[in-house]
DRENDRENPA-579273 format. One record per residue (C-alpha): x, y, z. Coordinates in Angstrom, 3 decimals, padded with zeros to 6 digits. Layout:
// DRENDRENPA-579273
SITE         x         y         z
SITE         X         Y         Z
...
END
This chain:
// DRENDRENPA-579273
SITE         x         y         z
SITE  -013.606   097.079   041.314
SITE  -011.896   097.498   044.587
SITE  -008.747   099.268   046.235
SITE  -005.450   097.977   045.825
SITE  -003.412   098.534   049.390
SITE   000.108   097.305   049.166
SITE   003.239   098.438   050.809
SITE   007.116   098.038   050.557
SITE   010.244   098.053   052.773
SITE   012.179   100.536   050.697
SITE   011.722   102.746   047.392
SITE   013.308   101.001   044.932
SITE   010.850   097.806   045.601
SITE   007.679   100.229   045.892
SITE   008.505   101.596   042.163
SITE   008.881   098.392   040.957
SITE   005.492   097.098   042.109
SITE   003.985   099.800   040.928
SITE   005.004   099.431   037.447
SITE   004.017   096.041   037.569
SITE   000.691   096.656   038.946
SITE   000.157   099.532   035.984
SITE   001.564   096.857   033.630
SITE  -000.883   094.761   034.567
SITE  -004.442   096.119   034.567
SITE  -002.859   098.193   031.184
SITE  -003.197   094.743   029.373
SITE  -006.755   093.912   030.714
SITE  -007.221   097.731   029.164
SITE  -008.023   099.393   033.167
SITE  -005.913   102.851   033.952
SITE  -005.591   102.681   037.724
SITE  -007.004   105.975   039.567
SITE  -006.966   107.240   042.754
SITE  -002.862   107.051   043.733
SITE  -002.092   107.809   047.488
SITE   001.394   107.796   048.733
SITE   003.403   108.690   051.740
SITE   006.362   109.602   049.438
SITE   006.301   112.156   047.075
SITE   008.995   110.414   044.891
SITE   006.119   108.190   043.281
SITE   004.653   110.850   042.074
SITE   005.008   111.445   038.300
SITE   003.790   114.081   035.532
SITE   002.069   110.678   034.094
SITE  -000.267   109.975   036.983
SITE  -000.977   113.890   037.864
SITE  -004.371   112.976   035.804
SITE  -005.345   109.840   037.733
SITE  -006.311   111.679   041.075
SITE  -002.454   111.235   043.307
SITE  -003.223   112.529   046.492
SITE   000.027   112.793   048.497
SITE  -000.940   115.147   051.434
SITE  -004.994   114.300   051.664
SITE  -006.626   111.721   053.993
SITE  -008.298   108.801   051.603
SITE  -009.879   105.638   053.343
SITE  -008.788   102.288   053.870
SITE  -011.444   099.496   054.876
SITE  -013.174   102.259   056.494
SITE  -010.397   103.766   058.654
SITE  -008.920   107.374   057.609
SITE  -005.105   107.404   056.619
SITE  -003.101   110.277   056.365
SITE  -000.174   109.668   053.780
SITE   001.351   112.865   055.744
SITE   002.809   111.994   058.539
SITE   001.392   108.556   057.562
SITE  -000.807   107.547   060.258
SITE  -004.092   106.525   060.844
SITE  -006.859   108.792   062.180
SITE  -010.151   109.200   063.180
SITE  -013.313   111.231   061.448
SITE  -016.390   110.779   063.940
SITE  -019.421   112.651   063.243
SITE  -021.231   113.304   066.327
SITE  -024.742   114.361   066.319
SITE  -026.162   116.233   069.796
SITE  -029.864   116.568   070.943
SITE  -031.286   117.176   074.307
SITE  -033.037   114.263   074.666
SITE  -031.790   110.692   073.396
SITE  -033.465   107.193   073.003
SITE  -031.950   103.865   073.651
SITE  -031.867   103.295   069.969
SITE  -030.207   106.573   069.195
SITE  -027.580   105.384   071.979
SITE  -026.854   102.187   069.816
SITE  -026.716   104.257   066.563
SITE  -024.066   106.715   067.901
SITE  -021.586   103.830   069.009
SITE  -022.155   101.595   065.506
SITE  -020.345   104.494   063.936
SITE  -017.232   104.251   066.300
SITE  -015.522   102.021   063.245
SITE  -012.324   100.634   065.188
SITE  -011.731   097.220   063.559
SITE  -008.710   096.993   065.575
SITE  -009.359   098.491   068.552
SITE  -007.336   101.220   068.765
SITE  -009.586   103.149   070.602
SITE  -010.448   099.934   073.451
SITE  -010.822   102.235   076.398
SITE  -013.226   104.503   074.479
SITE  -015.272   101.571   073.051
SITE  -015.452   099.730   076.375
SITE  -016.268   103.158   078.232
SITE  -019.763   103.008   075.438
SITE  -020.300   099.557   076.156
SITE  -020.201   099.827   079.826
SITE  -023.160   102.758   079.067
SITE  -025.130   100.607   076.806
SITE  -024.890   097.655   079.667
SITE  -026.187   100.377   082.241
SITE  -029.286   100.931   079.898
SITE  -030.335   097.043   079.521
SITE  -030.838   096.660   083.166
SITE  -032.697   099.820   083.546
SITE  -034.794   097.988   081.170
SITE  -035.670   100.630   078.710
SITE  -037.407   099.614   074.918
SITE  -035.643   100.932   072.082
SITE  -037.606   104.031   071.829
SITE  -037.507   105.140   075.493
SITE  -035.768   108.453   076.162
SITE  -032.775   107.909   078.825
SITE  -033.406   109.241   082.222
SITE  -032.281   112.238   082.933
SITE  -028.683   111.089   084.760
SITE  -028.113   108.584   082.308
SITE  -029.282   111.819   079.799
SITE  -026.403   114.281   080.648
SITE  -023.897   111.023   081.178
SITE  -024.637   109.920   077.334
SITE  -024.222   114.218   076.356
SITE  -020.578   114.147   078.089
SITE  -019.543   111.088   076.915
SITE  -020.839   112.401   073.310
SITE  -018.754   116.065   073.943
SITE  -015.517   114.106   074.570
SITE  -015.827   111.808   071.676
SITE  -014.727   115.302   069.454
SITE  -011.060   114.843   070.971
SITE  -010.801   111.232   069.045
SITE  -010.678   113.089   065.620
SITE  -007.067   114.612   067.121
SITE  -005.634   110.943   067.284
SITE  -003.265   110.264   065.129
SITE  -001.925   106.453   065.244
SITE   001.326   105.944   063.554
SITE   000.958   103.140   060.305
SITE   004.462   101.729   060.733
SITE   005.014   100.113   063.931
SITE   008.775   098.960   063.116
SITE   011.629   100.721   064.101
SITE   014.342   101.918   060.966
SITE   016.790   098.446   060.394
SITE   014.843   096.453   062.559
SITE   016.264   092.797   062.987
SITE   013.779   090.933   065.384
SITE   010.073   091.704   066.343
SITE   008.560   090.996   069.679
SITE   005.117   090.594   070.489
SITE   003.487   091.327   074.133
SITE   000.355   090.934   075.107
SITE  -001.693   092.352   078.260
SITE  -004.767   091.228   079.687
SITE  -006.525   092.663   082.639
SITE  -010.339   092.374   084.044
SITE  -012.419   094.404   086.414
SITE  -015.750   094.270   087.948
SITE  -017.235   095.881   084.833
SITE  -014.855   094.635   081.763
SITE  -012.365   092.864   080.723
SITE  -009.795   093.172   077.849
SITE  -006.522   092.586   075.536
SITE  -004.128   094.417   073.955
SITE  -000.842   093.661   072.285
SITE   002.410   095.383   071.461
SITE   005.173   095.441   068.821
SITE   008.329   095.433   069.534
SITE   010.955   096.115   067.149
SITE   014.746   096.054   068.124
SITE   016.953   097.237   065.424
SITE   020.784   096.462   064.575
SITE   022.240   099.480   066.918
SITE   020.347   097.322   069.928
SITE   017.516   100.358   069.817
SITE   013.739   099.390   069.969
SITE   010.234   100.935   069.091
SITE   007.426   099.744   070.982
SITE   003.953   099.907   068.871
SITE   000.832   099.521   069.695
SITE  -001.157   097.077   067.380
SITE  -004.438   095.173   068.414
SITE  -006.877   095.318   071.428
SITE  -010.191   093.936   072.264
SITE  -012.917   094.119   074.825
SITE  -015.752   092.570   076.384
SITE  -017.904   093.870   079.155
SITE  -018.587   090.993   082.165
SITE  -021.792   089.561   081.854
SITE  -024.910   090.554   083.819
SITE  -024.638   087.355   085.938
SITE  -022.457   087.845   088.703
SITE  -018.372   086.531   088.000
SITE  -015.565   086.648   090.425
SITE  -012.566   088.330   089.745
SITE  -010.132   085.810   089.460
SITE  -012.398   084.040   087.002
SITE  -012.924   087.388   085.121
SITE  -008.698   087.411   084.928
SITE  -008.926   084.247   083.295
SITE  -011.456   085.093   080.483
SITE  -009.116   087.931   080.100
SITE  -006.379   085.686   079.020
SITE  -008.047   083.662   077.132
SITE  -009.178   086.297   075.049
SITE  -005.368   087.320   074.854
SITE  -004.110   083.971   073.735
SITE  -006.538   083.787   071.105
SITE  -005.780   087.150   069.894
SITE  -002.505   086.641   069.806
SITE  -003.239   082.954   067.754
SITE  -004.648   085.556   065.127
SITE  -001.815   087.736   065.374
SITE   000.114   085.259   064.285
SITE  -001.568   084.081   061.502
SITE  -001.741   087.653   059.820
SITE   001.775   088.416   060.523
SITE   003.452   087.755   057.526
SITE   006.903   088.183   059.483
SITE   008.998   086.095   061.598
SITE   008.447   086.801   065.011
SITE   011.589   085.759   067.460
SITE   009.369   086.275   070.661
SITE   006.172   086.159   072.401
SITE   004.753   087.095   075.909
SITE   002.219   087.163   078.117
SITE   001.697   089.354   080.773
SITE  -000.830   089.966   083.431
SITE  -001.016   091.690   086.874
SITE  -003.134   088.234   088.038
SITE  -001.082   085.935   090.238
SITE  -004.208   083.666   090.196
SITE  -003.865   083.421   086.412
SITE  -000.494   082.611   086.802
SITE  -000.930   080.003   089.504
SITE  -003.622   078.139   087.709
SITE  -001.606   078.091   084.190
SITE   001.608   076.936   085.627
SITE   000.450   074.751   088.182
SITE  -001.236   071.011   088.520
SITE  -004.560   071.343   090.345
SITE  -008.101   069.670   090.296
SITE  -010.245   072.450   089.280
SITE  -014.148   073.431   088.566
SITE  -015.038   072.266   085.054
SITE  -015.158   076.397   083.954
SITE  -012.304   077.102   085.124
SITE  -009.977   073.474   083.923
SITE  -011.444   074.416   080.068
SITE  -010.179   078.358   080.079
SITE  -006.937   077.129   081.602
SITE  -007.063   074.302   078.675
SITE  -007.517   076.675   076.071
SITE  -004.676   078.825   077.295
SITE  -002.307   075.887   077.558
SITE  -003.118   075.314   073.377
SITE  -002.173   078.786   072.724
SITE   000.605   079.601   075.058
SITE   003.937   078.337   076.731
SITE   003.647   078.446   080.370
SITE   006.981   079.869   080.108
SITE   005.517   082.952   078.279
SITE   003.478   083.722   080.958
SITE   005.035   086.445   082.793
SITE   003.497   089.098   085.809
SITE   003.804   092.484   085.667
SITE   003.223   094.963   087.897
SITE  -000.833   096.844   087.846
SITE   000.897   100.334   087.373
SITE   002.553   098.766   084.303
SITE  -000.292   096.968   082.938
SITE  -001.884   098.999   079.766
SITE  -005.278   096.900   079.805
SITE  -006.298   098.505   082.898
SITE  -007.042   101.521   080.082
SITE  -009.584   098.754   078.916
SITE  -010.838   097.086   081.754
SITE  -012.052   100.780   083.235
SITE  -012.226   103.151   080.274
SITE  -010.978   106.665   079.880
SITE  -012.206   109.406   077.573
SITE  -010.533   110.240   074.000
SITE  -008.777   113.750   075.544
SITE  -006.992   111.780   078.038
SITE  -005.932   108.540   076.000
SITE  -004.332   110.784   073.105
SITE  -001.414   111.790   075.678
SITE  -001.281   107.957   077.639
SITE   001.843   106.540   076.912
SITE   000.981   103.563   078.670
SITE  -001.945   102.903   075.878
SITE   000.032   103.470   073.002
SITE   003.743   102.288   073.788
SITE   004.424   101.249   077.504
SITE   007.676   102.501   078.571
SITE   008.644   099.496   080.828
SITE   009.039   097.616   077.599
SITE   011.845   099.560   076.583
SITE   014.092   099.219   079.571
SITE   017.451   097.797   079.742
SITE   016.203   094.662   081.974
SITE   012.340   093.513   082.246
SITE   010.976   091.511   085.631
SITE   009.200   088.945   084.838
SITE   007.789   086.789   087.310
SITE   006.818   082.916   086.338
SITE   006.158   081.503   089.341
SITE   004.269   083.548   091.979
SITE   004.106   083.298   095.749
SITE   000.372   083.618   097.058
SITE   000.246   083.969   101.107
SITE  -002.745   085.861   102.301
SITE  -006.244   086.878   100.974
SITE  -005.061   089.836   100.562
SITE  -004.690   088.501   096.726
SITE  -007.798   089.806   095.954
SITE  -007.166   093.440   097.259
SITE  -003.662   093.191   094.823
SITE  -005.915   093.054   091.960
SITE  -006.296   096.948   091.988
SITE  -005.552   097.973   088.307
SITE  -003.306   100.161   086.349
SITE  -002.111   097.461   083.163
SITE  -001.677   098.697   079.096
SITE  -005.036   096.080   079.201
SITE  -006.814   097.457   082.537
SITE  -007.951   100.244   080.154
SITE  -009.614   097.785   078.351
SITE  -011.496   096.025   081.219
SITE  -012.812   099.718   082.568
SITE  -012.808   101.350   079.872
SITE  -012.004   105.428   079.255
SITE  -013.336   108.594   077.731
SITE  -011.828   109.449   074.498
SITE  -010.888   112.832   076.568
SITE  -008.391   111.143   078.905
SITE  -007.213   108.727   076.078
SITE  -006.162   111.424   074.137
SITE  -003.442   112.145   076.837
SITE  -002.697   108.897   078.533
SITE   001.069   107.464   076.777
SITE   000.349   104.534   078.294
SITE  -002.058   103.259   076.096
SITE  -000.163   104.622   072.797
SITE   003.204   104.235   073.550
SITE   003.154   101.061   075.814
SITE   004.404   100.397   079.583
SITE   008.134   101.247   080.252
SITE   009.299   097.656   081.014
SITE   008.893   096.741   076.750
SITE   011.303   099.213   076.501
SITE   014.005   096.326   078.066
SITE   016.348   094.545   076.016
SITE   016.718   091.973   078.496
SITE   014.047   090.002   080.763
SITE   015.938   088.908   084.348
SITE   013.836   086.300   086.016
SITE   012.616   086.929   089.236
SITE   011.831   083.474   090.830
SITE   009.208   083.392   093.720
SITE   008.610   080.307   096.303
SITE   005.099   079.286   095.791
SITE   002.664   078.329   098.285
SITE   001.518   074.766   098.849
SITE  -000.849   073.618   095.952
SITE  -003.504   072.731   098.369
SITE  -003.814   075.784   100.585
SITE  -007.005   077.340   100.621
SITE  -006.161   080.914   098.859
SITE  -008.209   080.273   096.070
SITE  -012.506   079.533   095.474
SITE  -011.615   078.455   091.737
SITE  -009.670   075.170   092.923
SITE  -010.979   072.076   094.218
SITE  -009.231   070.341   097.388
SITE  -008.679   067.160   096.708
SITE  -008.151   066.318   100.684
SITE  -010.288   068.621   102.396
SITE  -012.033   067.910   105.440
SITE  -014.750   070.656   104.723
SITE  -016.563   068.888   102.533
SITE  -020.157   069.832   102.901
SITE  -022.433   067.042   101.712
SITE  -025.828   067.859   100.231
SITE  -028.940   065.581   100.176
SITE  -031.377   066.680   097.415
SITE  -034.972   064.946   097.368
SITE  -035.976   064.577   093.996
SITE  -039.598   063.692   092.823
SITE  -038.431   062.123   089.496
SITE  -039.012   058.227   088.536
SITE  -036.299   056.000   086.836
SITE  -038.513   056.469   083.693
SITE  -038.478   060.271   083.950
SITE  -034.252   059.421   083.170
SITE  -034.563   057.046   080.689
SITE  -036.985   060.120   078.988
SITE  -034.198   062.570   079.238
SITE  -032.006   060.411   077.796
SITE  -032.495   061.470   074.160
SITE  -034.284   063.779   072.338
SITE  -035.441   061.521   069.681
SITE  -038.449   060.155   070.726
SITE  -037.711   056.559   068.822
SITE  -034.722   056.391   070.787
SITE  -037.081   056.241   073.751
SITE  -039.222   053.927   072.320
SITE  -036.332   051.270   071.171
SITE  -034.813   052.066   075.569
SITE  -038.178   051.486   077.090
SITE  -038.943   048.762   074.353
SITE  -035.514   046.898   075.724
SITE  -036.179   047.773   078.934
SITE  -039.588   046.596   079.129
SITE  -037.929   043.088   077.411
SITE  -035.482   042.497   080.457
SITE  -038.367   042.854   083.044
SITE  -040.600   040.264   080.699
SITE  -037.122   037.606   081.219
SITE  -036.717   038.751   084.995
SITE  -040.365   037.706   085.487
SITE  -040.413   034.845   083.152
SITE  -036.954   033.003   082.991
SITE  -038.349   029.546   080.788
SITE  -040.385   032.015   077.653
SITE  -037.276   035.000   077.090
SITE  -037.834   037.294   074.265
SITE  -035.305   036.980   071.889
SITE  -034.248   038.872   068.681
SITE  -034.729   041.857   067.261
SITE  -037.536   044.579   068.849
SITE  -041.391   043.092   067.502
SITE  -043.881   045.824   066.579
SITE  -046.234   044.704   069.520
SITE  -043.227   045.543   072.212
SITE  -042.173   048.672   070.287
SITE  -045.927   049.643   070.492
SITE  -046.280   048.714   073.801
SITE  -043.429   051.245   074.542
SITE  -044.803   053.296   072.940
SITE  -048.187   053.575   074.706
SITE  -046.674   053.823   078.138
SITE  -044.444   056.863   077.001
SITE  -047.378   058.915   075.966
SITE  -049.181   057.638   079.390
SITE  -046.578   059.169   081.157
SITE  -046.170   062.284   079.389
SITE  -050.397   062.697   079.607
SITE  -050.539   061.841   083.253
SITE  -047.756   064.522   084.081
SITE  -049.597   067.564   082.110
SITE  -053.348   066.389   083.115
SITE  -052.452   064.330   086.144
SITE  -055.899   065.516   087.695
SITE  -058.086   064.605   084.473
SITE  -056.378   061.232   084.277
SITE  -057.045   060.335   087.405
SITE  -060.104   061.319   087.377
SITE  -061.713   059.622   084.216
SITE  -059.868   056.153   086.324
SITE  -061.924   056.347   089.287
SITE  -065.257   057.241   086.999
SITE  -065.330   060.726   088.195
SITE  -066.479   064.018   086.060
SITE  -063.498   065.991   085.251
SITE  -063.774   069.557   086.690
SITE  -065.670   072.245   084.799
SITE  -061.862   074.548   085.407
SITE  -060.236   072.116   083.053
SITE  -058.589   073.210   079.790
SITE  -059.922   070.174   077.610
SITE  -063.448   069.876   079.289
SITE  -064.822   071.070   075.397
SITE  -062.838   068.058   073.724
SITE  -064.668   065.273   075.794
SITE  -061.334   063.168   076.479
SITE  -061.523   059.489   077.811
SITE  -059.359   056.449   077.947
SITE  -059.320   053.774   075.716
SITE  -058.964   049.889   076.832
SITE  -055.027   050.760   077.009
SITE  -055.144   053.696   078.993
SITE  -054.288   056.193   076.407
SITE  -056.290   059.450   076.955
SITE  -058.137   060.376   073.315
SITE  -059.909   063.279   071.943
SITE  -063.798   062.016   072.081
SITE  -066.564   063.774   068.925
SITE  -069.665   063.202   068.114
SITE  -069.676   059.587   066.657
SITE  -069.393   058.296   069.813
SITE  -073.227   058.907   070.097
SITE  -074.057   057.411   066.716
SITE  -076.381   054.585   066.570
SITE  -074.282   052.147   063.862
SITE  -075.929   049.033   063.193
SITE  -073.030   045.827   063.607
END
């Protein structure tokens, strides 16, 4: 038997249910237990018996909700030593349950440590070195402010008439990361800006560029927003993009010949997004720079840019679709402060505990209206970015590679099935036996003498390039050296070539 979570717009419809949900296990014979409310008015003398809680926390899929004020809140159990282990590391952040990443800056700030620990190369039951040591114990002492976050359940605003969703993506050297925003907008032209779903993902060991960093960013947006989508059970009038990346921006909205990685991100983002939804907005503004550099759980409790950035709610948002790249300087613009750069640098729970940002959003959502600022861009083909290919450049650098391999050494990589092989070399083979021979062509379907023939020059080959020195040997009549690894099996080549295992009936006397 499982929890029942349901919810309803207004009283009336929440009594309702729940006399139909009463009704309804009553005739399987099941009393339902455990009531939890954020109104007291549901509360009656018949269901003082079955365990209604009203004011106490209770669970829900593993995340602590608190009918009063009716929010969502945190319960982490933090166990201190003087010493810890890699393993012990691990352990700690498993039980940092934040299915929807309310806490990104906090979670990317433990990932970033656990990175740090893999390339000091350290086995599960090494103790951490004594900076890493006192890092992990500070981290640890912060993590006690994330059990004062409270995260507010309902993320509409009273009478709300349309609901906007924004998404922020950011990257930096270390991380990179999502986050999206509700916005409600009610019937009196007021709107509440929520927070509601963030992810993160620390860059990979090998080294990335920036730019290309951006775009994993939003690509993890779009498809976080594709899953948005497809759990709202609303209708949603709107839907943005943002990032502080004019790269990003550039390669979405523009025609270019570009590197295989980079043409299949900007593919995927094309599937999930409108190039029109793509909008910049300024680092300062951008809530997953929380992500992309962490902050502790003190700090990102009080960031209104984490949990509802204010820009959102202003009168008239900039948003800029097409973006006007001069200099190299580019790169030093990527400097972060987005609702996402928290996510792609992750934060202590100490500094997340204070940082609006993160909760309340950047001040631009707060905007009823979105102005378009229109930007002259550069020529396609200038040279202001390493992720595009030039399709008339007179740099080209040409490289000449000498390569050992045979033709045969392609047709062998061909496939992995070594009958395919067989049946390629078998036709090939075939063609050189017509070249050679015009007046008797082989005709037909493969025989088993060619496919056998094939057959016995493929495991030549593959003999002759692990024991090219025993081979060759055993050809010219020579002893095979006494440092050879199949000296003990007596090898030798039969009358085709082939290199077999020799025993001791080799030596016995058989009469004919």
């Amino acid at each position: 038997m499982d929890d029942v979570l349901r919810g309803e717009d207004n009283l009336i419809k929440a009594k309702n249910m729940q006399q139909q949900l009463i009704s309804l296990f009553d005739r399987g014979g099941m009393e339902l237990h455990k009531w939890s409310t954020n109104n007291q008015s549901l509360l009656c003398d018949e269901m003082k018996e079955s365990d209604y809680s009203f004011s106490t926390e209770s669970k829900t899929l593993g995340i602590f909700w608190k009918p009063q004020p009716d929010c969502f809140g945190f319960n982490l159990i933090i166990e201190q030593s003087e010493v810890y282990a890699k393993r012990a590391v691990l352990s700690q952040i498993a039980r940092i349950f934040d299915p929807l990443g309310l806490l990104g800056p906090i979670i990317t700030e433990a990932k970033m440590f656990l990175q740090k620990l893999w390339l000091l190369k350290l086995d599960w039951g090494d103790t951490l070195p004594s900076k890493e040591n006192t890092e992990w114990q500070s981290f640890l002492n912060s993590l006690k402010f994330v059990n004062l976050i409270n995260v507010p359940r309902w993320i509409f605003s009273e009478q709300s008439i349309s609901v906007e969703l924004h998404g922020f993506a950011d990257a930096s050297e270390l991380a990179y990361g999502a986050v999206i925003y509700v916005k409600s907008i009610n019937s009196y032209c007021g709107s509440e800006v929520k927070l509601l779903i963030s992810k993160s993902r620390v860059v990979p060991l090998k080294f990335v560029t920036i730019p290309r960093l951006e775009l994993c960013a939003a690509v993890l947006l779009s498809k976080l927003m594709r899953r948005v989508l497809r759990s709202l059970k609303l209708e949603v009038s709107k839907t943005y993009f943002w990032t502080d990346s004019t790269i990003v921006l550039v390669m979405v909205g523009k025609e270019m010949q570009r590197s295989a990685l980079v043409a299949n991100r900007i593919s995927i983002i094309r599937n999930l997004a409108v190039a029109e939804q793509c909008n910049h907005v300024p680092s300062k503004q951008n809530p997953a720079d929380l992500i992309s550099r962490g902050m502790d759980p003190f700090k990102l409790q009080l960031c209104e840019l984490c949990w509802s950035p204010s820009f959102l709610l202003q009168p008239e948002l900039t948003k800029c679709r097409d973006i006007s790249i001069e200099t190299n300087d580019l790169y030093i613009r990527e400097l972060k402060s987005n609702p996402s750069d928290l996510l792609s640098r992750g934060l202590k729970a100490e500094s997340l505990l204070h940082n609006e940002g993160w909760w309340n959003g950047t001040s631009v959502l707060q905007s009823d209206v979105l102005p378009e600022t229109v930007c002259e861009c550069s020529d396609p083909d200038d040279n202001y970015l390493p992720e595009l290919k030039s399709k008339n450049s007179k740099d080209d650098i040409v490289l000449t590679l000498n390569s050992n391999k045979t033709f045969f050494d392609y047709i062998f990589n061909r496939s992995n099935r070594i009958l395919t092989v067989v049946r390629i070399l078998s036709f090939l083979f075939r063609f050189i036996s017509n070249c050679k021979n015009p007046e008797r062509k082989r005709k037909g379907p493969l025989t088993s003498e060619e496919l056998s023939e094939a057959g016995h020059y493929l495991i030549k080959q593959c003999q002759f390039e692990v024991f090219s020195a025993e081979v060759t040997a055993m050809m010219s009549g020579d002893n095979i050296s006494n440092k050879s690894k199949i000296l003990n099996l007596s090898p030798f080549l039969d009358n085709k070539g082939v290199m077999r295992v020799g025993g001791r009936l080799e030596r016995l006397r058989l009469c004919d």
